[in-house]
C-alpha positions as CSV (number, residue, x, y, z in Angstrom):
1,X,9.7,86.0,-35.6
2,X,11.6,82.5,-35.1
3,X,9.0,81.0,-37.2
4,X,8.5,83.3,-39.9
5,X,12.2,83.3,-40.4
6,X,12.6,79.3,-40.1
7,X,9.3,79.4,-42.7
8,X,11.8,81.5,-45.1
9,X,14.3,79.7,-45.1
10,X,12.6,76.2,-45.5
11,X,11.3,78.3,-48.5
12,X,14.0,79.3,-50.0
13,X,15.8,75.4,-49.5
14,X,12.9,74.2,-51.3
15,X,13.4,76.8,-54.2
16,X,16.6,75.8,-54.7
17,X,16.6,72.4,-54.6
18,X,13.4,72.9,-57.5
19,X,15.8,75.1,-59.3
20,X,18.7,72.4,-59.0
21,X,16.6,69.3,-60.0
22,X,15.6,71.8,-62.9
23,X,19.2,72.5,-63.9
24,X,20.0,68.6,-63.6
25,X,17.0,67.9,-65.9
26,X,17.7,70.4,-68.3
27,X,21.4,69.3,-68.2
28,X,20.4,65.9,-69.0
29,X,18.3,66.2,-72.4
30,X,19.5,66.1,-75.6
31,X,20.3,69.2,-77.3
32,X,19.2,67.9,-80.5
33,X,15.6,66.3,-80.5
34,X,17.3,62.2,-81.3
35,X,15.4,61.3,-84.8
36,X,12.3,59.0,-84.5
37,X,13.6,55.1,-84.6
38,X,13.0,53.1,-87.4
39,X,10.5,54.5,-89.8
40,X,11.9,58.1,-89.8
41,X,10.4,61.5,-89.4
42,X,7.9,63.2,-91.5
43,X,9.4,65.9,-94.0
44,X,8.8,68.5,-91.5
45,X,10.4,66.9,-88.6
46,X,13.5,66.0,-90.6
47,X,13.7,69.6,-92.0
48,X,13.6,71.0,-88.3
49,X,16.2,67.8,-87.4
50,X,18.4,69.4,-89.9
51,X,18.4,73.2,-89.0
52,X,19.2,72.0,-85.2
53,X,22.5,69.3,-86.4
54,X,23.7,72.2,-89.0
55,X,23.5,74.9,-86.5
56,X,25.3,72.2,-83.7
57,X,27.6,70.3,-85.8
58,X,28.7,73.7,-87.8
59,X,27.4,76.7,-86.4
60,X,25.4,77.0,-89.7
61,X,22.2,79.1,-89.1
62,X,19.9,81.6,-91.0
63,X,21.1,81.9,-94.3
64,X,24.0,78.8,-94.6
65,X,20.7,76.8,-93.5
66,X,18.6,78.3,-96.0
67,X,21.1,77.2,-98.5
68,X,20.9,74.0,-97.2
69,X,17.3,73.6,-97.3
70,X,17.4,75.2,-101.0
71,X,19.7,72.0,-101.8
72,X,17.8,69.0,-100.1
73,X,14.1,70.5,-101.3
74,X,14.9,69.6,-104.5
75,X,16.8,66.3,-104.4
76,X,14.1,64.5,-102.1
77,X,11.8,67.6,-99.8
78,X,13.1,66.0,-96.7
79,X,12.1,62.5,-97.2
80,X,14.3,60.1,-95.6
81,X,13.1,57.0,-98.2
82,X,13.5,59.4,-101.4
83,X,15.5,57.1,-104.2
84,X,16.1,58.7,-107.9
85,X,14.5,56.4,-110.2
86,X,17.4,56.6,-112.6
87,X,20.2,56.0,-109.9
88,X,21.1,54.7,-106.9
89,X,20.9,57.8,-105.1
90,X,19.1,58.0,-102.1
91,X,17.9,59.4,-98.5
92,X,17.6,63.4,-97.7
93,X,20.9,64.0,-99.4
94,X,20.7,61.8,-102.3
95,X,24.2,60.0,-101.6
96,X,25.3,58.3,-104.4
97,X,25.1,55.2,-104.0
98,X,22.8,55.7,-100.7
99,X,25.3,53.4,-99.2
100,X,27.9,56.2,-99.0
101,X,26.6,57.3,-95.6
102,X,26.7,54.1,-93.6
103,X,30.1,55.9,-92.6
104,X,27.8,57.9,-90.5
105,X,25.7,55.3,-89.0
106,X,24.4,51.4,-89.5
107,X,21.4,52.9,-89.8
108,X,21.5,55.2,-92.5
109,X,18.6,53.2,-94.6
110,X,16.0,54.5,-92.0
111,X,17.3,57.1,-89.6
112,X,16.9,60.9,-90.8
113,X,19.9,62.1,-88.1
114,X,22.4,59.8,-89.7
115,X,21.5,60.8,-93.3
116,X,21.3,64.5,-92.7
117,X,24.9,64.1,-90.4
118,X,26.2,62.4,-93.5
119,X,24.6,65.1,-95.5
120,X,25.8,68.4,-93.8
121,X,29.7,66.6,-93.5
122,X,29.9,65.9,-97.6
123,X,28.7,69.4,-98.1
124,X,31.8,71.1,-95.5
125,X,34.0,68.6,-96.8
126,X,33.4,68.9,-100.5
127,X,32.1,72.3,-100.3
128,X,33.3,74.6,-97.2
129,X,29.3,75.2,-97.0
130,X,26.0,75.3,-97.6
131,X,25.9,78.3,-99.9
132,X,29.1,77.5,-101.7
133,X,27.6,74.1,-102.6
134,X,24.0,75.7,-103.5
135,X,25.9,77.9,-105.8
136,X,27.3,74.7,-107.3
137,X,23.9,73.3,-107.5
138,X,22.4,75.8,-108.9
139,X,25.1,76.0,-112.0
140,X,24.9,71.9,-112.3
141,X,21.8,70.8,-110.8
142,X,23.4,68.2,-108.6
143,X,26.0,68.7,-105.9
């Protein structure tokens, strides 16, 4: 019985240690995936980038998102190198000039986080939100 119960609790020591190193792990990863380094995301993996940073920077989900994604689908579908031929706009959010959102990072020529950071901030600055500046869009056909 002095072994079974010695057994158990050797058991249950080992469980919880597993269950702390878990917690530590967990604790310790990002809770936004960090954007690939130089080079950028594919469309895809930027569009997901930005539903995670609107929903942790803002608490902008479901439809604010939506909003969102209705905006930056049609001024460059998510690419991170997107430049308008007739101006110096550039990036996801086709900051005008693109140099606007080296306030957001050094970076902001190549990295998809920093562009869509810089992106989601002008839109609650200038905006209040995503839907309010769609609206906008959607009367003007820039934002």
């Amino acid at each position: 019985a002095a072994e079974k119960k010695a057994a158990e609790k050797k058991a249950a020591e080992k469980k919880a240690a597993e269950k702390k190193a878990a917690e530590k792990k967990a604790a310790e990863k990002p809770a936004v995936k960090p954007a690939p380094a130089v080079g950028g995301g594919t469309p895809a993996q930027n569009r997901e980038l930005g539903r995670q940073l609107a929903q942790q920077l803002y608490g902008w989900g479901g439809d604010q998102f939506a909003c969102y994604d209705n905006i930056i689908m049609r001024e460059s579908r998510w690419i991170h190198t997107a430049k308008n031929p007739s101006s110096s706009a550039y990036g996801i959010p086709q900051a005008l000039p693109g140099s606007k959102m080296a306030t957001a990072g050094s970076d902001w020529r190549t990295n998809p986080a920093t562009q869509i950071r810089w992106g989601l901030k002008y839109v609650k600055d200038r905006y209040g939100s995503p839907c309010k500046a769609w609206s906008f869009w959607q009367s003007r056909h820039w934002y």
